[in-house]
C-alpha positions in Angstrom: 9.8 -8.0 2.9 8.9 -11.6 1.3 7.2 -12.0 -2.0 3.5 -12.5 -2.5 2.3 -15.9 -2.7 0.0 -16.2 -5.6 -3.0 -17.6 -5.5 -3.7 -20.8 -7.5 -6.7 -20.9 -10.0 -8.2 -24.2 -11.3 -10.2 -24.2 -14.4 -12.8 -27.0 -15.2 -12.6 -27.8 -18.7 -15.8 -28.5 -19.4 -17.3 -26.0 -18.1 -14.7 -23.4 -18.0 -15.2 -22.6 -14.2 -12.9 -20.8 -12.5 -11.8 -21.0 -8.8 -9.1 -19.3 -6.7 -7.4 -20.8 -4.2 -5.7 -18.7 -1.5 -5.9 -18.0 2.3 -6.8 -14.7 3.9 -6.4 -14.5 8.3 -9.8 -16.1 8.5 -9.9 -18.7 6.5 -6.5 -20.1 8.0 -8.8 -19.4 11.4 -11.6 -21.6 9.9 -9.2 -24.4 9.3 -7.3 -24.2 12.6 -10.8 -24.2 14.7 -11.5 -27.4 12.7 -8.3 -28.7 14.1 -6.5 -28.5 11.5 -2.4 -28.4 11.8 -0.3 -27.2 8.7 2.1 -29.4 10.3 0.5 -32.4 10.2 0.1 -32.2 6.1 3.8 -34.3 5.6 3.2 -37.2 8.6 -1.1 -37.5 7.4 -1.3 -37.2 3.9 -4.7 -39.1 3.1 -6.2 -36.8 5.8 -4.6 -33.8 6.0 -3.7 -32.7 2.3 -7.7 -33.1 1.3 -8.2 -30.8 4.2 -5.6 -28.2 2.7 -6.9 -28.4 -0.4 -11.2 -27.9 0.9 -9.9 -25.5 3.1 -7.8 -23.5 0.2 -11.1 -22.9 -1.1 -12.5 -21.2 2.0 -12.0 -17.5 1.0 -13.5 -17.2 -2.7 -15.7 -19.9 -3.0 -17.2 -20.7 0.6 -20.5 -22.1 -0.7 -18.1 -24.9 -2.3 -18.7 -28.5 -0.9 -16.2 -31.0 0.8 -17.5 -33.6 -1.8 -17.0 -31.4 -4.6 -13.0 -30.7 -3.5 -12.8 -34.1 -2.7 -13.9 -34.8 -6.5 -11.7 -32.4 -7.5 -8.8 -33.6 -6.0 -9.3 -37.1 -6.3 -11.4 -37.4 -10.2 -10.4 -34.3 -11.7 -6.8 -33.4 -11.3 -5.9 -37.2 -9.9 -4.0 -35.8 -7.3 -1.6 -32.9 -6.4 2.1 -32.2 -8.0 5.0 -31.5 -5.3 5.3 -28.1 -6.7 1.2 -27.4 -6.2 1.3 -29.1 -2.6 4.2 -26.6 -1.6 2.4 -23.7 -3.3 -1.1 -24.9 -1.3 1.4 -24.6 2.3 2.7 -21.5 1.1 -0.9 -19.8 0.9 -1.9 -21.6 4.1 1.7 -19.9 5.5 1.1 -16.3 4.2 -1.0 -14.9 6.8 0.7 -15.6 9.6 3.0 -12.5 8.1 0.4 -10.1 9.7 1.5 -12.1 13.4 5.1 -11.7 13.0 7.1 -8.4 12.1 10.8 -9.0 11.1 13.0 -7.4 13.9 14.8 -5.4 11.1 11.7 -3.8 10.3 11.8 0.2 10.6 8.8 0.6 13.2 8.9 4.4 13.4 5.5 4.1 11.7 4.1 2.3 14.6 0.8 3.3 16.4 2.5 1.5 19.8 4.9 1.0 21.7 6.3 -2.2 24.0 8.7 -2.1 26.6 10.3 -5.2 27.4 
């Protein structure tokens, strides 16, 4: 079994806000019915990495504004390290766990069957 991603938390210093960025089955939903492509973070940066990062916000602060990530991103922290980008497309990635069951897996626990 893989390791839990943590979640990344940013902390305004002025006014000691805190929010978590993470991604749960619908929020990675949310982004994908927007058209959004994890795939497409590496060949459109300028596009697609603000769109990670808005979208990281999706499942603990939903009320929070594309302006206000965009300020964020672009005022606040001046941009995103390597190591933070990969941890963003390792939170998008996380969910997809609950799609895909490693064939080594024990299924005896299983409430179903397939025959193939």
């Amino acid at each position: 079994m893989a390791d839990k991603v943590l979640p990344m938390t940013l902390t305004d210093s002025e006014t000691g806000e805190k929010y978590k960025l993470e991604f749960s089955r619908e929020s990675v939903k949310f982004a994908e019915s927007r058209g959004f492509s994890i795939g497409e973070v590496g060949d459109f940066p300028m596009t697609k990495l603000p769109d990670l990062f808005f979208y990281a916000f999706r499942m603990h602060n939903k009320n929070v504004a594309r302006s206000k990530t965009d300020k964020m991103l672009f005022d606040d922290l001046e941009g995103l390290t390597a190591e933070q980008i990969e941890r963003l497309v390792q939170l998008y990635s996380a969910p997809m766990q609950a799609l895909i069951r490693d064939d080594e897996a024990d299924g005896k626990n299983l409430k179903m069957t397939v025959e193939m």
